[in-house]
Phi, psi and omega in degrees: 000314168319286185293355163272329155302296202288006186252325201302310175291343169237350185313318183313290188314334181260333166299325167278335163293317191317324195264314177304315193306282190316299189323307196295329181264001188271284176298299183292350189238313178260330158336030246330321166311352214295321189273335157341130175281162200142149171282174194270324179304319175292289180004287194317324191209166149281336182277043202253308189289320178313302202302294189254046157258272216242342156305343205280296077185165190025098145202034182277359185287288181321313187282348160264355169277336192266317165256024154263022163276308153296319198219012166092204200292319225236132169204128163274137188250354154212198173244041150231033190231136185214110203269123165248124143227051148311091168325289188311017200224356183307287190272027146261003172264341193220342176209096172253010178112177188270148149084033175230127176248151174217154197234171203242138162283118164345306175307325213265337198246030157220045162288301187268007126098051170225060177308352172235056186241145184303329178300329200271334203291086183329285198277148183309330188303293197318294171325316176287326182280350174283307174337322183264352174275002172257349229268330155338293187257043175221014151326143177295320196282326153344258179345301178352296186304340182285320162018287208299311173292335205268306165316293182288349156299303174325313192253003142307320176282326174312280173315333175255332124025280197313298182283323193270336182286327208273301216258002202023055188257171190239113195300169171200103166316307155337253194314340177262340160310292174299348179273328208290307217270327173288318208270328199294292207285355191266313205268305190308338182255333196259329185085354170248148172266130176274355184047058157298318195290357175261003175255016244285330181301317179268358149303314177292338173304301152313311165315313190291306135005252188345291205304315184267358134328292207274321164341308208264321184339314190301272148014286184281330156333291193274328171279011206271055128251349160270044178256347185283333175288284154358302197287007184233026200244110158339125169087042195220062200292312212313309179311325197287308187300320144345300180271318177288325186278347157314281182334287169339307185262353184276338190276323175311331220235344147309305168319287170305325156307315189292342185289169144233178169323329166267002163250189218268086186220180183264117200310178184196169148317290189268004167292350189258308186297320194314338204236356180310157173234004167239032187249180177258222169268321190287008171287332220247353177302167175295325177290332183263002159278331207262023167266325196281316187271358141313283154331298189283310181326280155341244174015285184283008187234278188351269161337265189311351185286338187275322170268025155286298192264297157003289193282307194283287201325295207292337167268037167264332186261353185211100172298302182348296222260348162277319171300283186309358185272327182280009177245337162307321202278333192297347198263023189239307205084257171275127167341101195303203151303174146285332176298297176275008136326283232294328193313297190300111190320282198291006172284301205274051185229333173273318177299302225273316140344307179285341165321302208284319176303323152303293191113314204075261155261121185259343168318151177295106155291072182284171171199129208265101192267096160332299190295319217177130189306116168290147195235143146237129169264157176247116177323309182290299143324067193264021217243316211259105284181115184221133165280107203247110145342141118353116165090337157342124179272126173236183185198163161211131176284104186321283178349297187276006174248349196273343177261003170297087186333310201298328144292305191232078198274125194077057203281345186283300209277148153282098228214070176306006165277008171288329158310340229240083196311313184297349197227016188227105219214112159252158197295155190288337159297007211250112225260347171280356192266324189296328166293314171282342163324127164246135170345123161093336186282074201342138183287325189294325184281339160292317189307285195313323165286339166307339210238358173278304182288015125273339181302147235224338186349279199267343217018201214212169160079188208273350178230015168322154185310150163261341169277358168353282154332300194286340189292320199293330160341289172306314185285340172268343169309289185322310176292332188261016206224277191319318195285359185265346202253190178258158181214169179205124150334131174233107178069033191217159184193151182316306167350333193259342168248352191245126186331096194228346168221146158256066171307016176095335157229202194254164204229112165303210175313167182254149203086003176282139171275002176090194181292098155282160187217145145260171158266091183261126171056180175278180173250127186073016187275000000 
């Protein structure tokens, strides 16, 4: 009876070696993954990836550009995770064509703990139907329509421009960036403006807000069952910071509930869902509305914001490339549209730089094919053939498709002629280029299409940004706005722009105050 208690008193304990013992042979031995290169370690745990998230701290992006250095395009990096940095391999992981669905790894959409947001949304299914009740007002010929607003934001910065060459006081291009880009996606999803640019002290909070937001992802990546424990813990800003920009956005979207349809208000983003009839109701509730404006806020102020003072630095650091953007912009006179901004080659060739330069989501954006094996051949290797199962997770890194020298040579400088058909000479080796050449066809416009269709910014396929359009909107009004004044650096160095944690998007140095300026004048005043 004793030794029957006593097998009894121990069985839990032989069931958990029993079950790690499968795990260590199931992932290092048995896997269909098993033979992938790759450390045995990551294969074995996540707590490999947990390690350089957050002991390092955000710099496992980095640590998968260094071993696919070590061990070539295919790396396995956790154990159901697989790192491709094959340029030629983006769209079959994120835009494989009609009647191929990929689906979002689970794991990836709930750091920030907004899951029923088209960003959050697992299944291909899911994502499109939320996706299409948005796709309206996200249209290029939409956007357009923003002009009038994009402009009188434009001549607010102008104005505070203006006000700092009179006080010789010193801007932080961050916060004016982020209020400019916060007032535009806030009055377009709410219908109301919030003017951050006339406030610049509460830009910076929020901006700063946002920042110790996105600081804690790493944490809730791994951790997201301590995040309601976190929103209460003394020292815990990111969780904290979180619940206040939540808070923040539930009364807008409260607000807007409380209305109804006849009354007298400014059409909006969720005044439009709200009243949609081909959405169902749990689509239209408040918590899956207030994921969605969660989302789209954050998003839509961030980003660009990052590919603002980007763009801005280096052209404060590099006259070549301002004079030519003020001898493009000088044959216009007064500031175009945005629409005809965008038109103008070396305007979209520093934007589309500072893209490749921002990164986009530099977090791993995997993606899961439900269905049906993905076959990768290895260029170098053409013997060598790797198969991917149903439920594979893959991924391709920005960091490694956006410095892949073999694309981008000297991928750290800032450099729009890489955009430029006229200034883009590929080498007679250069064989992926030599291979897509059609008869009549210039090589430089193969190369720059080649480098477009990797570019990962905006990511690609059925879940491209949707918001795409209004950023570059923005960012070409602002750069044709900026290019008018003399501007002088204050207290900032590429440290303050270049990409060093991977905070789900990219985070320079830790402690930067951001872009600073003095004004000294108008340019040619």
């Amino acid at each position: 009876m004793t030794d029957a208690l006593s097998l009894l008193h121990g069985l839990p304990l032989l069931v958990w070696v029993g079950y790690l013992t499968y795990l260590i042979l199931w992932r290092c031995f048995l896997s269909p993954l098993a033979k992938l290169p790759g450390p045995k370690i990551a294969a074995l745990t996540y707590w490999y990836e947990c390690y350089y998230d957050i002991a390092r701290p955000a710099q496992y992006a980095f640590k998968i550009k260094a071993l696919h250095r070590k061990y070539g395009p295919v790396v396995r990096i956790g154990p159901n995770d697989v790192s491709i940095s094959d340029p030629d391999f983006v769209d079959a992981v994120y835009a494989p064509g009609p009647g191929h669905k990929r689906d979002k790894n689970s794991k990836h959409s709930r750091s920030l703990g907004i899951n029923s947001s088209i960003g959050g949304s697992i299944t291909h299914e899911l994502h499109r139907n939320r996706r299409e009740a948005l796709n309206p007002f996200f249209s290029p010929q939409r956007i357009h329509r923003l002009d009038p607003d994009l402009m009188s934001k434009a001549a607010q910065v102008e104005d505070l421009f203006a006000n700092a060459r009179e006080s010789e006081q010193v801007l932080n291009l961050s916060d004016i960036y982020f209020a400019f880009c916060n007032d535009v996606v806030h009055k377009y999803c709410f219908g109301s403006d919030p003017n951050l640019l006339s406030n610049l002290h509460l830009a910076s909070a929020r901006r700063n807000n946002v920042a110790s937001v996105l600081g804690s992802v790493k944490i809730m990546f791994h951790f997201s069952w301590i995040r309601k424990l976190l929103q209460w813990l003394p020292g815990s800003t990111g969780a904290h910071g979180m619940m206040i920009f939540r808070r923040r956005i539930r009364a807008q979207i409260d607000a807007v509930l409380a209305r109804d349809s006849s009354s007298d208000e400014t059409p909006s983003i969720f005044t439009h869902l709200r009243d949609s009839t081909e959405l169902p109701a749990a689509e239209k509730s408040a918590q899956r509305l207030e994921d969605e404006a969660v989302l789209m806020t954050m998003a839509g102020t961030y980003s660009p914001m990052l590919s603002l003072v980007i763009a801005h630095y280096h052209l404060l650091t590099r006259p070549d490339i301002m004079t030519k953007l003020r001898t493009e912009l000088g044959a216009h006179g007064c500031i175009p549209t945005a629409a005809e901004l965008e038109c103008l080659p070396y305007l979209s060739a520093i934007t589309q730089e500072a893209h490749r330069l921002t990164f986009g989501l530099t977090g791993r954006n995997a993606r899961v094919c439900p269905d049906e094996p993905i076959v990768y051949k290895d260029k170098k290797k053409p013997e060598q053939t790797y198969v991917f199962s149903p439920g594979t997770s893959l991924s391709v890194s920005t960091l490694v498709i956006h410095t892949d020298e073999s694309l981008f040579p000297n991928p750290w400088v800032f450099d729009p002629g890489r955009w430029l058909p006229a200034t883009n000479v590929p080498a007679a080796t250069d064989t992926s280029v030599i291979k897509e050449q059609k008869e009549g066809q210039d090589a430089a416009s193969v190369l720059i299409s080649r480098r477009r269709r990797s570019m990962l910014s905006f990511m690609r396929g059925p879940r491209v940004c949707i918001g795409r359009h209004l950023a570059n909107a923005e960012i070409a009004v602002l750069l044709a706005v900026m290019a008018r004044w003399d501007l002088e650096l204050f207290e900032t160095d590429e440290e303050d722009v270049k990409y060093k944690h991977d905070y789900h998007v990219m985070c320079p140095k830790l402690g930067s105050k951001g872009v600073r300026i003095k004004v000294k004048g108008r340019w040619g005043v």
